[in-house]
C-alpha positions in Angstrom: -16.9 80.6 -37.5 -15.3 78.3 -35.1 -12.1 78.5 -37.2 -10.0 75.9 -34.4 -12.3 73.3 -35.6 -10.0 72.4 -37.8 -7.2 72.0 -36.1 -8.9 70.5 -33.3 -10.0 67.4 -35.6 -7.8 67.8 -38.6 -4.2 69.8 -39.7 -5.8 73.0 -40.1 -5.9 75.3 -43.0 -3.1 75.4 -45.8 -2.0 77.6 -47.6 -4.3 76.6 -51.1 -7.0 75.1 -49.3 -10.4 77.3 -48.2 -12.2 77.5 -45.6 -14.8 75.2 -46.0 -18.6 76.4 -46.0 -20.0 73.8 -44.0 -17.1 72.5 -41.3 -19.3 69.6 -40.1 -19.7 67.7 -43.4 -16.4 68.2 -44.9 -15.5 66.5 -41.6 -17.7 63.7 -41.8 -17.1 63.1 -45.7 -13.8 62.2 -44.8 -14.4 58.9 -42.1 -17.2 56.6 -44.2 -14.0 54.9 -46.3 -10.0 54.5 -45.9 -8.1 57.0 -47.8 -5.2 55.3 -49.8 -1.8 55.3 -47.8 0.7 58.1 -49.7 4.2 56.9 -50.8 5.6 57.3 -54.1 7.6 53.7 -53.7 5.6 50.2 -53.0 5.0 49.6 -49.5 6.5 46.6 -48.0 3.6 44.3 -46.1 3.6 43.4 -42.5 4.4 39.9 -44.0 7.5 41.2 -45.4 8.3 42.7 -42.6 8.1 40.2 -40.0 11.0 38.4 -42.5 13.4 41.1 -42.6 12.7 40.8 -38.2 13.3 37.0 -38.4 16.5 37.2 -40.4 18.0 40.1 -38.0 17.1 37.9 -35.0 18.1 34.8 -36.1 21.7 35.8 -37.6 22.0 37.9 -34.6 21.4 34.9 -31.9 22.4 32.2 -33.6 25.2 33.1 -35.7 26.6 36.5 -34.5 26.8 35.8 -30.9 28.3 31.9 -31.4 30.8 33.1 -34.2 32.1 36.0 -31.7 31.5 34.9 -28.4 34.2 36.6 -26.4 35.3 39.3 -28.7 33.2 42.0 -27.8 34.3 44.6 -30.3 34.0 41.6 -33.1 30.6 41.0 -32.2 29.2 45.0 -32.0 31.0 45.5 -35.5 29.0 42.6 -37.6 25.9 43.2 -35.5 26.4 47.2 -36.9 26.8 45.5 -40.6 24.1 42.9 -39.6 21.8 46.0 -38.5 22.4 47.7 -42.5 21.7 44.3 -44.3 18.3 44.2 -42.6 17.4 47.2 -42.4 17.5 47.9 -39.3 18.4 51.7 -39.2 16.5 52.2 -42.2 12.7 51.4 -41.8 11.3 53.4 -38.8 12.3 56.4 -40.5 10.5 55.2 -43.6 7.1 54.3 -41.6 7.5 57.9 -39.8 7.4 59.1 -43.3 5.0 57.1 -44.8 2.6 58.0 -41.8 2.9 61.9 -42.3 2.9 62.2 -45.5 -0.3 60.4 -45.5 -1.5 62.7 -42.4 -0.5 65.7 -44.7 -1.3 64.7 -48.0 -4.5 61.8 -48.5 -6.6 64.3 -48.9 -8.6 63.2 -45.2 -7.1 64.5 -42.6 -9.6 64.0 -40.1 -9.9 60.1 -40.7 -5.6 60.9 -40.2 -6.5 62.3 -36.7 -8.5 59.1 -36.0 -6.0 56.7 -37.3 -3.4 58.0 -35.0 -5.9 58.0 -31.7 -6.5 53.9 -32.8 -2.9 53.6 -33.2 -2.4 55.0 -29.8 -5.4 53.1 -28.0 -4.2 50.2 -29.3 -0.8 50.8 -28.4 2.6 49.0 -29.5 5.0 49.8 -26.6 9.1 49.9 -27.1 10.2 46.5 -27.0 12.6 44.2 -28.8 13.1 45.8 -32.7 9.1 46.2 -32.9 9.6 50.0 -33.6 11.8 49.3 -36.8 10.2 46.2 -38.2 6.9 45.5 -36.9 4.6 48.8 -35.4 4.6 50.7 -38.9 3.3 47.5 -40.5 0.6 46.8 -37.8 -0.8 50.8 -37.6 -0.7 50.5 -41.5 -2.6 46.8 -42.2 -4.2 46.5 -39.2 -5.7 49.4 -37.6 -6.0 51.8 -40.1 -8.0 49.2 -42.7 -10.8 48.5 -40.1 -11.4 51.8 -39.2 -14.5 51.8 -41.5 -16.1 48.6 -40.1 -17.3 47.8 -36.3 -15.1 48.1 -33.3 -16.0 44.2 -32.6 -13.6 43.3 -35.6 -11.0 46.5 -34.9 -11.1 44.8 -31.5 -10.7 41.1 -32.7 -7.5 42.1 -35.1 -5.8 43.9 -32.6 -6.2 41.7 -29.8 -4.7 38.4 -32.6 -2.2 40.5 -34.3 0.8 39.6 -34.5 2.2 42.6 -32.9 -0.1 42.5 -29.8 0.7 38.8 -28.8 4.2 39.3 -29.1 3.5 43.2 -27.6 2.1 41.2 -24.7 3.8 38.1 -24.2 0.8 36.4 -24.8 2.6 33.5 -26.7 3.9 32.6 -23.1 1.1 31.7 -21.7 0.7 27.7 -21.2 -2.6 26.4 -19.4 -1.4 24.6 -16.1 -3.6 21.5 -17.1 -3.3 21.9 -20.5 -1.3 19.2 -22.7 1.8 21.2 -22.6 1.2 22.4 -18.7 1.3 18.9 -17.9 4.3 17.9 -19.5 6.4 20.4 -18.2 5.2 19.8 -14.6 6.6 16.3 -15.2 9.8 17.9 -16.1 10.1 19.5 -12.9 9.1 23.3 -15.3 7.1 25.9 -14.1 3.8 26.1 -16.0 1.6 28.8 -16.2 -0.6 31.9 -17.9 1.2 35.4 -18.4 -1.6 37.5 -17.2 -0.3 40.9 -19.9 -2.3 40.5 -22.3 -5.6 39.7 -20.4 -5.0 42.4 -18.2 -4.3 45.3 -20.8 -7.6 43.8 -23.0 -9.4 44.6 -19.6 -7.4 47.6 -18.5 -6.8 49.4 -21.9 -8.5 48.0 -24.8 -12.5 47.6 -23.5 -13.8 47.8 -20.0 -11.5 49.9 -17.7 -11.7 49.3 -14.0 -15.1 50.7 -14.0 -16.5 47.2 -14.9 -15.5 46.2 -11.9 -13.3 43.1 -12.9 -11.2 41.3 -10.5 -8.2 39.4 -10.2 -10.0 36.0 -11.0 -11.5 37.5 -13.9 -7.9 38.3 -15.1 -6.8 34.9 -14.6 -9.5 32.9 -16.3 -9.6 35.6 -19.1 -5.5 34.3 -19.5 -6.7 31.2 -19.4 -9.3 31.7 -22.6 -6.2 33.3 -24.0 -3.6 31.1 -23.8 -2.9 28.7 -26.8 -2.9 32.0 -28.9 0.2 32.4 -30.0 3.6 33.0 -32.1 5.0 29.5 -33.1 8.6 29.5 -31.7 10.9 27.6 -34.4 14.7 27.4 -34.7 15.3 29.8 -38.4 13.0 32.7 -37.4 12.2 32.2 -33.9 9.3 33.9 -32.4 9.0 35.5 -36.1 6.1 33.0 -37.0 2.4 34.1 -38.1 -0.5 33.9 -34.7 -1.9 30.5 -34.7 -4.2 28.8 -31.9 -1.9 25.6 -30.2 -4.8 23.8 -28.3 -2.0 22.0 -26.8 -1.3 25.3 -24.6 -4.6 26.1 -23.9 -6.1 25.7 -20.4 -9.4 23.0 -20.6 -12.8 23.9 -19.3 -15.2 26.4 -19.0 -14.1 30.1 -18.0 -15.9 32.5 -16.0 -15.4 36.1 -16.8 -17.4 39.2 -15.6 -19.8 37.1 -14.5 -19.9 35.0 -18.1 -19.0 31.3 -18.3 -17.4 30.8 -22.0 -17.5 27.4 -23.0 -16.4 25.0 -26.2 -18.1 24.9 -28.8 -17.1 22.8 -31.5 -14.3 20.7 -31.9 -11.7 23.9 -30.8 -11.6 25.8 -27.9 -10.8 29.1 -30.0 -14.3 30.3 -29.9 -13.7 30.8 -26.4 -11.7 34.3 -26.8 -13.6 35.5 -29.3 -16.9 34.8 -27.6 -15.4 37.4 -24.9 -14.0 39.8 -27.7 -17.5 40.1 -29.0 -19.0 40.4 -25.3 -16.4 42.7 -24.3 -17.0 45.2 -27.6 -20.9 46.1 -26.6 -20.0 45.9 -22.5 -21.4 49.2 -21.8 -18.2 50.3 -20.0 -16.1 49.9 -23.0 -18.9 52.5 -24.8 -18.1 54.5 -21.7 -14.7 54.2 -21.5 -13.8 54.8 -25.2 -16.3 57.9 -25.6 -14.7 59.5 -22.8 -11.2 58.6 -24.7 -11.9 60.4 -27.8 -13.4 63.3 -26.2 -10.3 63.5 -23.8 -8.2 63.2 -27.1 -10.3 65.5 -29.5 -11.8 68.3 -27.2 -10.7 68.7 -23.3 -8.9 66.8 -20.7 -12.3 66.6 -18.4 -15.2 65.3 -21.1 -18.8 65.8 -19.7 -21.7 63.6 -19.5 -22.9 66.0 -22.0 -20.3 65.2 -24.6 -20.0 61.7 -23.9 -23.8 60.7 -24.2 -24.0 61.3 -28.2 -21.3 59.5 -28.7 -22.3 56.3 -26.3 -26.4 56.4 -28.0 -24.6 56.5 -31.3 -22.3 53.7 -30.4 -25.8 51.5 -29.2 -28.2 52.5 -31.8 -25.3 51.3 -34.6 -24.2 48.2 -33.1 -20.8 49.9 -32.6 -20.2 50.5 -36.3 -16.9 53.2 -36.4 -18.0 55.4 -38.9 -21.2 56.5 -37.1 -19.5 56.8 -34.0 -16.8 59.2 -35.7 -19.6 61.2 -37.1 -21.3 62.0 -34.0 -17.8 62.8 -31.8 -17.6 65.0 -35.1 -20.8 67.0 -34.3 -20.0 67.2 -30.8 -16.3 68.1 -31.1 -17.8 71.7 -33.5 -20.5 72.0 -30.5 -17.8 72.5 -28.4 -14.8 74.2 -29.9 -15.7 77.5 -29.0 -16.2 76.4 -25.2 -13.1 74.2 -24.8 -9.3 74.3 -25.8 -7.0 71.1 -26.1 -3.0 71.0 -25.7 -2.0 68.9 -28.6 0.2 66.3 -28.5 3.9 67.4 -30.4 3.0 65.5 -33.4 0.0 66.8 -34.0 1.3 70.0 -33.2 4.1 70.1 -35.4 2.1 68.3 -38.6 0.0 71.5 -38.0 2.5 73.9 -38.6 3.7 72.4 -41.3 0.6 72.2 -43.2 -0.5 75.4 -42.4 2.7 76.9 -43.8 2.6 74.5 -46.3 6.0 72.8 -45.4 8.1 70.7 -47.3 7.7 67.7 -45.3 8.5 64.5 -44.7 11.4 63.1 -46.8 10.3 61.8 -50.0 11.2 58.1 -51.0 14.0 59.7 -53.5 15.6 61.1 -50.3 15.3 58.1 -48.2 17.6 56.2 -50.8 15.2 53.5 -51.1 18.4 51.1 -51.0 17.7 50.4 -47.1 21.4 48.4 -47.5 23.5 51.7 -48.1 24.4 53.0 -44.8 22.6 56.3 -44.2 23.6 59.9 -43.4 22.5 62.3 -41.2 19.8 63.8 -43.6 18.2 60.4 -43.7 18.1 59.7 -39.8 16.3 63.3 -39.1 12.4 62.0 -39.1 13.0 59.6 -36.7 15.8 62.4 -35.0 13.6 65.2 -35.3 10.6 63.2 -33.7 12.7 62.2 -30.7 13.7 66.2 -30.0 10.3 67.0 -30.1 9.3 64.3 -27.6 7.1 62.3 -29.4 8.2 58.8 -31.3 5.2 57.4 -32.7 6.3 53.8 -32.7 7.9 54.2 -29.5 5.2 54.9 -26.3 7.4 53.4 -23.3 3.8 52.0 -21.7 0.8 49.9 -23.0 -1.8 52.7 -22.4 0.4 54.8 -25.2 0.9 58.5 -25.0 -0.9 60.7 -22.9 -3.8 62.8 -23.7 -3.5 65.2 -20.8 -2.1 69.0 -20.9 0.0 68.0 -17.7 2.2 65.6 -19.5 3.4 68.1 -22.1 3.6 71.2 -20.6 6.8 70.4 -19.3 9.7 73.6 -19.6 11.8 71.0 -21.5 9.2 69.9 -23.7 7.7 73.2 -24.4 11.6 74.5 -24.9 11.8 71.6 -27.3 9.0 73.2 -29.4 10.4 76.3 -29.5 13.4 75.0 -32.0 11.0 73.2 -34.1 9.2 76.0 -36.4 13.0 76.9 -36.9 13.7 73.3 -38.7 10.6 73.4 -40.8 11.3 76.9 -41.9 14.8 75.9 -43.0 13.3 73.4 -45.3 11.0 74.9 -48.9 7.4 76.4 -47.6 4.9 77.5 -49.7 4.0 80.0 -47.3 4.6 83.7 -48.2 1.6 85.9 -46.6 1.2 85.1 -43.1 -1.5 87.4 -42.4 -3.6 85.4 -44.8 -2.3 82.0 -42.9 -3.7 83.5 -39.8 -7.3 84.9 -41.1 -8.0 81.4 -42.3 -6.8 79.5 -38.8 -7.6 82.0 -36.0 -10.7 83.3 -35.1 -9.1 86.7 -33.4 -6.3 86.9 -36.0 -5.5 90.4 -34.9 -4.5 89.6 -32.1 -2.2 86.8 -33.4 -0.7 89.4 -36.3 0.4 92.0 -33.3 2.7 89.0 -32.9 4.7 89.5 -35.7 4.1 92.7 -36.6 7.7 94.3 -37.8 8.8 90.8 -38.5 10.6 89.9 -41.5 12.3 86.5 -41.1 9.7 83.4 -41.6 11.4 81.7 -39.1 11.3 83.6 -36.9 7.4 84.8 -37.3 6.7 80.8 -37.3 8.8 80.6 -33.5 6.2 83.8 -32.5 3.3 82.0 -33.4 3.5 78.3 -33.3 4.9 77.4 -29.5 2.4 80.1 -28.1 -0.4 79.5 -26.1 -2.7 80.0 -29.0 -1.6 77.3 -31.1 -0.3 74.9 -28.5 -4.1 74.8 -27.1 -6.5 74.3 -30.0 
């Protein structure tokens, strides 16, 4: 049996889990609905969120920085209170946790795997407070609950969420002859499109430069774009739900890859997503994203072979998700025996945990659900212990997210960096107690893998023998 199966598309094997008769099906039970998000405290919505972000940006600009202009230490010191009241310090650590104890505990880790390669296509990048208030919200709400309908709509909320305009700096886009443009222009103001968010739909999102686009195509897409924004108001600033402002958007018909979008209607909104919808059955995006999740799930270097399933799959189902997972599901076991895949250091490390069965994350009782008390040490480490490991999920430093490829993580530091990591989980409870039997349900040459510890007492130090080797790092 192709045992890495299920570590390539899942968390592997734990400890009270077997092996499962038939690997393909129990794989592709698990992606035809969304598995219920696992937290033992209500969730608080992206709604919520975006008003905790709007008080700690408003009291910080316009109150904070008036009241203690010129006294730096005065200023730092009710920012750091300011940062408590909100929440601030408190609510990335809580999305890390509510993301892996979903990943470890819904009861479909596979359609957990998936989640987090959407989350990463459609990636959030370290800007403003996004990572605290904002990211966990829009992974939760708005990638994770269309994951069972067509990548058209995935596409659509992504591209008008709330956390991609702002992401983007779409809302700073104002047509040049558009209501707005022309007002500023008689004000002596510069106005025109920022070209982000156009760009990344092209770059990132759909096409890729395969299609061919060109600079042109990039500016009249920003001109379809712009009006779509963040409302800007005095009490929560750029905090506002995505609305169309016609007044900002650029009049006219648009030509894009070789497309002229025009009105229809009374509004000009139709214009974007007449391109969304064009741009989610281009066959480059097929391409493009096909290759992506076989780069993700099975080697750096996809074939044609393994992408073609995967693209007819896409066509003959109108781009419905669920079919498309299915098939990469039936080509990922085709594979495993042939190709091995360096896993990124989350996946990695929610591996060992499970298949140790590890006591992790921290529960909401640990978390002090009281985001206003000021936390310890204990309560930083998800966030803490991501960061050593080198991978912060709500944190990717560029648009295109984390890397898929072996070269980016096989870095002395970074592998060093795993090496302390089995140590941490080992410190916390794990079910664990016969490894032997860990390793006969995970590996398929598990005598090899038990020469490893052989003699070894100490879990932790049988879990730093066999998790940062080669064999576990490379699935």
């Amino acid at each position: 049996m192709k045992k890495n199966f299920f570590r390539k598309v899942a968390f592997g094997i734990g400890p009270d889990e077997e092996i499962p008769d038939n690997p393909v099906s129990w794989a592709q039970s698990q992606v035809d609905k969304i598995p219920p998000l696992i937290w033992d405290k209500p969730l608080r919505s992206g709604k919520e969120m975006l008003d905790y972000y709007a008080e700690w940006v408003y009291t910080d600009r316009e109150i904070l920085r008036k009241k203690y202009k010129g006294n730096r230490k005065a200023y730092e010191d009710a920012k750091d209170q300011l940062r408590h009241k909100v929440g601030k310090r408190y609510f990335e650590n809580l999305e890390i946790c509510i993301r892996q104890n979903t990943a470890l505990k819904s009861g479909a880790p596979v359609f957990e795997r998936l989640w987090f390669f959407w989350c990463n296509h459609f990636a959030i990048i370290d800007k403003d407070a996004m990572p605290q208030f904002t990211t966990g919200p829009y992974h939760r709400e708005t990638i994770r609950t269309n994951m069972c309908g067509s990548f058209e709509t995935l596409l659509k909320e992504a591209t008008l969420g709330w956390s991609m305009i702002h992401n983007l700096d779409n809302s700073e886009s104002i047509g040049p002859h558009s209501e707005w443009g022309k007002n500023r222009r008689k004000r002596g103001k510069l106005s025109t499109v920022n070209e982000n968010h156009a760009r990344e739909l092209l770059e990132l999102h759909t096409v890729s430069p395969a299609a061919g686009y060109n600079q042109e195509d990039i500016v009249q897409l920003s001109y379809i774009m712009a009006g779509w924004e963040h409302e800007h108001t005095k009490k929560r600033k750029e905090c506002n739900p995505v609305r169309f402002n016609q007044k900002k958007h650029e009049p006219g018909n648009h030509k894009v890859l070789g497309k002229i979008y025009k009105q229809r209607g009374l509004s000009p909104k139709n214009k974007l997503l007449d391109v969304l919808k064009d741009l989610a059955v281009h066959p480059e995006t097929k391409r493009f994203i096909s290759y992506k999740l076989c780069r993700h799930f099975i080697t750096d270097n996809p074939t044609e072979y393994m992408i073609a399933p995967i693209i007819a799959a896409w066509e003959e189902s109108d781009g419905d998700l669920p079919t498309i997972h299915k098939v990469l599901l039936d080509v990922i076991y085709d594979n495993a025996d042939k190709e091995k895949k360096f896993q990124n250091p989350e996946i990695w490390m929610l591996q060992m945990v499970h298949m140790v069965g590890g006591s992790w994350p921290l529960q909401a009782d640990e978390m002090k659900y009281n985001f206003q008390m000021k936390p310890n040490n204990h309560q930083r480490r998800p966030g803490f212990f991501m960061k050593e490991i080198g991978y912060e999920p709500y944190r990717p430093i560029q648009p295109n997210g984390y890397s898929d490829m072996e070269s980016d993580w096989i870095s002395p530091e970074l592998i060093i960096r795993r090496m302390s990591a089995p140590k941490e989980i080992a410190q916390r409870s794990i079910a664990l107690k016969n490894f032997e039997a860990m390793i006969e349900k995970n590996f398929d040459n598990p005598e090899e893998i038990k020469a490893l510890i052989d003699g070894v007492k100490s879990p932790s130090t049988k879990m730093q023998l066999i998790f940062p080797s080669y064999r576990m790092l490379k699935t």
